[in-house]
ZAMARGU-4260 file (C-alpha; in steps of 0.2 Angstrom, whole numbers, plus 5000, padded with zeros to 4 digits):
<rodrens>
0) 5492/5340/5467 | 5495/5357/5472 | 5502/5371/5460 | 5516/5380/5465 | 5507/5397/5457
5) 5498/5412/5464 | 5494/5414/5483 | 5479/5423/5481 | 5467/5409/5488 | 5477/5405/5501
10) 5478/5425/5507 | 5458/5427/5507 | 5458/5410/5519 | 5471/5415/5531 | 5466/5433/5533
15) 5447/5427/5539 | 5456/5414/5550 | 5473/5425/5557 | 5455/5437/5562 | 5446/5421/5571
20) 5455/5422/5587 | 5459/5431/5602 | 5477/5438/5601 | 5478/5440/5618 | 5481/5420/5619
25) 5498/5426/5609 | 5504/5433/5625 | 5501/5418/5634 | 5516/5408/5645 | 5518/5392/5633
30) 5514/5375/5636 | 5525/5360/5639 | 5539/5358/5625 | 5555/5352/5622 | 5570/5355/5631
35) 5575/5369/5618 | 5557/5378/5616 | 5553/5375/5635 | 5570/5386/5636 | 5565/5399/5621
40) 5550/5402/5630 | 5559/5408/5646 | 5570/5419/5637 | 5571/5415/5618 | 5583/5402/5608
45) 5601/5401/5612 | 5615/5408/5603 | 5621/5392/5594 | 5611/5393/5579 | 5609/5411/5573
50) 5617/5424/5561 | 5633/5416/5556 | 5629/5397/5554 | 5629/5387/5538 | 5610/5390/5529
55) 5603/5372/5529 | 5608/5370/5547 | 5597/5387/5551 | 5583/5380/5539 | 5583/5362/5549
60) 5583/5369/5567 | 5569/5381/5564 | 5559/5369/5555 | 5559/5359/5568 | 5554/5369/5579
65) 5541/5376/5570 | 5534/5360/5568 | 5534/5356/5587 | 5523/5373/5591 | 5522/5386/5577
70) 5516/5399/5591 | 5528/5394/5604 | 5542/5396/5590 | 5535/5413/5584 | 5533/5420/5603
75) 5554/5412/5604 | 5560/5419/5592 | 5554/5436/5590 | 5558/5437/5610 | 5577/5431/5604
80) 5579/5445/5588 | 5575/5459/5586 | 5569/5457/5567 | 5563/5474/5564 | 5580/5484/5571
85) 5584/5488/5554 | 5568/5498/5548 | 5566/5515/5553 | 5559/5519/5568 | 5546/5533/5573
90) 5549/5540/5591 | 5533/5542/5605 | 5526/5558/5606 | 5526/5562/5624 | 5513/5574/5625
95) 5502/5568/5636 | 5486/5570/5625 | 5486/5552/5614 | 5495/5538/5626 | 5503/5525/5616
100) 5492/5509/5617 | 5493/5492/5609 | 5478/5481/5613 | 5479/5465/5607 | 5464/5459/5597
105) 5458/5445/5586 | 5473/5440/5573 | 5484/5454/5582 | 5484/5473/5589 | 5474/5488/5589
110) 5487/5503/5590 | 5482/5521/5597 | 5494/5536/5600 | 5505/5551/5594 | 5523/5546/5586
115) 5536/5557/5575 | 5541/5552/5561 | 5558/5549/5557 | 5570/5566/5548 | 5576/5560/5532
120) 5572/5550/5518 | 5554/5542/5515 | 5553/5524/5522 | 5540/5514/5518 | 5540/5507/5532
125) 5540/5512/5551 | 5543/5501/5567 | 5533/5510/5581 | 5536/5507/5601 | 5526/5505/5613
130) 5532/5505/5631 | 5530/5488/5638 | 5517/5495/5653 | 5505/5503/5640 | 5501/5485/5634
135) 5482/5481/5638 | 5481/5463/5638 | 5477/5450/5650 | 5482/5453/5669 | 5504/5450/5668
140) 5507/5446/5653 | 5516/5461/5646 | 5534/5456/5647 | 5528/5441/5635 | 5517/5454/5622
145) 5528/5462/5609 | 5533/5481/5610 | 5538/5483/5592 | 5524/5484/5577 | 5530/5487/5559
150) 5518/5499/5549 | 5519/5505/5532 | 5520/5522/5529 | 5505/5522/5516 | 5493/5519/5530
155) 5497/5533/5541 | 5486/5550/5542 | 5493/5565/5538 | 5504/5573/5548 | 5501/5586/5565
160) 5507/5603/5567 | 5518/5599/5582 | 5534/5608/5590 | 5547/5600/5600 | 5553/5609/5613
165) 5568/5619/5603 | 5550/5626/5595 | 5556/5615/5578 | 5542/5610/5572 | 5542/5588/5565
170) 5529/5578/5556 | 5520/5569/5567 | 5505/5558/5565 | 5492/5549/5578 | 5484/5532/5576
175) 5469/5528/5582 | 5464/5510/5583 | 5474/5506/5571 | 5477/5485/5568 | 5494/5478/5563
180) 5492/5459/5561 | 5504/5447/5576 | 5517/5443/5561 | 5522/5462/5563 | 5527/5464/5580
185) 5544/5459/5587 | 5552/5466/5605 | 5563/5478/5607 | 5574/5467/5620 | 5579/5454/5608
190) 5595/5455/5597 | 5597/5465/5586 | 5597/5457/5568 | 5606/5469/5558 | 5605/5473/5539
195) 5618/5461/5535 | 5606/5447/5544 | 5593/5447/5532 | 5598/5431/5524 | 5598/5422/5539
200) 5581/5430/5544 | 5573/5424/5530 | 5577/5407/5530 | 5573/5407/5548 | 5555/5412/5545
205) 5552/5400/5529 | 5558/5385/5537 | 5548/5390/5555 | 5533/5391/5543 | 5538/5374/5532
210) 5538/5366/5551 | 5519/5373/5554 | 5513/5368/5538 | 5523/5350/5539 | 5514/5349/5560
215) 5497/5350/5549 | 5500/5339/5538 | 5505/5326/5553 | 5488/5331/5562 | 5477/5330/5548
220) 5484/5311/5545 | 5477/5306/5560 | 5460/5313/5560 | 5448/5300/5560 | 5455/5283/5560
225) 5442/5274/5558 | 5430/5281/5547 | 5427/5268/5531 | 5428/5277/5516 | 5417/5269/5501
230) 5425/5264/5485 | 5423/5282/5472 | 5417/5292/5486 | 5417/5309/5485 | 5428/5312/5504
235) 5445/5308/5503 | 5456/5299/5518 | 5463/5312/5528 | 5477/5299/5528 | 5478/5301/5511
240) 5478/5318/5508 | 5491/5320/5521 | 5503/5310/5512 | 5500/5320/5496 | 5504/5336/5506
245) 5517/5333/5516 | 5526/5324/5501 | 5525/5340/5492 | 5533/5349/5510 | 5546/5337/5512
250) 5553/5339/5491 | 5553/5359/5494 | 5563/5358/5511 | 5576/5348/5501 | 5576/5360/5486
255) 5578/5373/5498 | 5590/5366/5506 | 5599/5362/5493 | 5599/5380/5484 | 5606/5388/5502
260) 5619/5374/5503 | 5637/5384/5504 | 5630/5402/5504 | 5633/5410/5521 | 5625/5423/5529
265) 5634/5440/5527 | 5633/5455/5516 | 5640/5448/5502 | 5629/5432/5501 | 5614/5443/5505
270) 5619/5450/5486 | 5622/5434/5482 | 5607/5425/5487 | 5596/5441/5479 | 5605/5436/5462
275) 5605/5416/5462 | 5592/5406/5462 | 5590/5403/5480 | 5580/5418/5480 | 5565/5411/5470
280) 5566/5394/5482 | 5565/5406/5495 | 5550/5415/5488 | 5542/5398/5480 | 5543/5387/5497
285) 5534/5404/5505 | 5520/5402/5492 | 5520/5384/5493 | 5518/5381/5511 | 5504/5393/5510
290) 5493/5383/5498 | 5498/5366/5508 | 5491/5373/5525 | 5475/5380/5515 | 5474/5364/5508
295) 5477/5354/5522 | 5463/5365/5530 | 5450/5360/5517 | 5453/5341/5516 | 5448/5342/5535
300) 5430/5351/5532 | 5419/5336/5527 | 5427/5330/5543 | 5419/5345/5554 | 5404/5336/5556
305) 5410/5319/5565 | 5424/5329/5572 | 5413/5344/5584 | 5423/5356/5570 | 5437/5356/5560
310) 5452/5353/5573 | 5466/5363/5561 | 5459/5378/5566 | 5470/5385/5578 | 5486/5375/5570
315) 5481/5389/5557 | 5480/5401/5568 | 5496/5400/5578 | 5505/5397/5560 | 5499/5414/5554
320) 5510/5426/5561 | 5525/5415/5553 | 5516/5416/5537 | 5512/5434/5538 | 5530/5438/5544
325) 5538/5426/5531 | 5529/5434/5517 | 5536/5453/5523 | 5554/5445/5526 | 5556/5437/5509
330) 5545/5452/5498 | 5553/5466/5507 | 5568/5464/5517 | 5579/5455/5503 | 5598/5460/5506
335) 5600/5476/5499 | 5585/5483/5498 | 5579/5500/5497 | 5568/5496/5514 | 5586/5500/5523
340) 5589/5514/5516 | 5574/5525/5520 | 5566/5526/5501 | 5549/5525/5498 | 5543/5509/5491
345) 5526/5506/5484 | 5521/5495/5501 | 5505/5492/5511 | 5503/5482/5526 | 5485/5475/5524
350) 5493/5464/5510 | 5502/5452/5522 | 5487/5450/5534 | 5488/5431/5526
</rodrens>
């Protein structure tokens, strides 16, 4: 059985895993879906499920979907919302000297140019932008690559002697190849998801990351059929193993669903739900699902042989951006937090690369 203690394993994997592929195939038009992600992908999801409906609704609809494609359902809904709206936002330098580039790269993007950072207060973390047709990826597919990448504000340089031009001088730093994993990014276009939306957001990325983990689990009990499996052998049945693991998904989806049942997703639940238990569901189905893919990953290795590699792979790597994501909603964006109100927090980015 799996614990449902620390992450730490699980972090090391995904990180060497989320840096395996080539992001650019994140920008890519998606593949035959459903009616409803064939849709997202043309424009994102539509309004009926979003900030406002009941909790166990938002956590079924979005863990469906994120067992039918974790990337499509990423690429969806960070098209649909604008996540990052209510972090603090640095402002392009446009000096012409340092560009603003985003390049995308294995497991997400490279970042390079001159940005201000904001007046008042410290955040500790920064959204930067980068205009739309300063995206180097493949030939056209800019409008699907995100245009918003969240930052911390540990990481940057210091800041450059510059003057606007009231001759006011303003911190400003420059980035130079600088990565920020795919679960950090979000676009500029979607709706906005305000403070007050956190609740909903949260349970939206859990249960899209509780559908990826619940898609491996399906595709891990299918691997190889027919291989006979001695009595006391060392290899389990992929069969097997799958039941184990997606026995343990399906009791935390109901425990969650469960603990949101009645709370609604405005300002005051957001306190509520920070208070009540609900929160550590929220924080313990995070740290659960990350364990099952890991797991799920491993019981498929003894398989790579037979198999010409081990075919989770990219179910792995599509699902990290909802893991990474997932992890910064629930550790940082809780209702209330000081992440909204421009005070430094002891944060760093290269922590949720997993």
């Amino acid at each position: 059985m799996i614990a449902h203690g620390g992450n730490r394993p699980a972090e090391g994997m995904l990180r060497s895993w989320t840096m395996s592929r080539d992001a650019a195939t994140g920008c890519e038009t998606v593949s035959k879906l459903s009616r409803e992600l064939t849709m997202a992908a043309r424009g994102g999801f539509s309004d009926a499920i979003g900030p406002g409906t009941d909790l166990p609704r938002v956590l079924e609809h979005f863990e469906r979907a994120g067992h039918q494609d974790p990337s499509a359902a990423w690429r969806a809904f960070t098209g649909t919302w604008n996540w990052a709206a209510p972090l603090s936002s640095a402002l392009p330098v446009a000096d012409g000297r340092a560009v603003q580039v985003a390049v995308p790269v294995p497991g997400g993007f490279s970042l390079s140019g001159r940005w201000r950072r904001p007046t008042g207060g410290r955040p500790a973390w920064l959204t930067l932008p980068v205009a739309a047709d300063r995206q180097r990826g493949e030939a056209g597919s800019a409008k699907q690559c995100p245009d918003l990448f969240i930052v911390s504000a540990k990481t940057l340089p210091p800041a450059l002697p510059l003057t606007d031009e009231t001759s006011v001088s303003t911190p400003a730093f420059e980035l130079a190849d600088v990565y920020v994993p795919a679960g950090l990014t979000t676009h500029a276009t979607g709706r906005v998801l305000s403070a007050k939306n956190t609740v909903f957001f949260r349970t939206a990325v859990t249960a899209m990351a509780l559908g990826a983990g619940r898609r491996l689990t399906d595709t891990l009990a299918g691997l190889a059929p027919d291989i006979e499996y001695a009595a006391g052998s060392v290899a389990v049945p992929p069969a097997a193993s799958a039941a184990e693991l997606a026995a343990i998904l399906h009791d935390e989806r109901a425990a969650l669903a469960a603990a949101l049942h009645g709370v609604p997703d405005t300002t005051e639940a957001g306190r509520q739900l920070t208070e009540a238990p609900s929160a550590a569901q929220l924080t313990q189905a995070g740290n659960l699902v990350r364990h099952v893919i890991t797991a799920a990953y491993e019981r498929a290795l003894p398989l790579s042989d037979r198999l010409d590699g081990n075919p989770l792979v990219r179910l792995v790597e599509d699902a990290a951006p909802l893991l990474q994501c997932m992890r910064f909603a629930v550790e940082h964006m809780q209702p209330h937090s000081d992440i909204f109100t421009g005070k430094a927090q002891n944060s760093d980015h290269r922590r949720l690369s997993g």
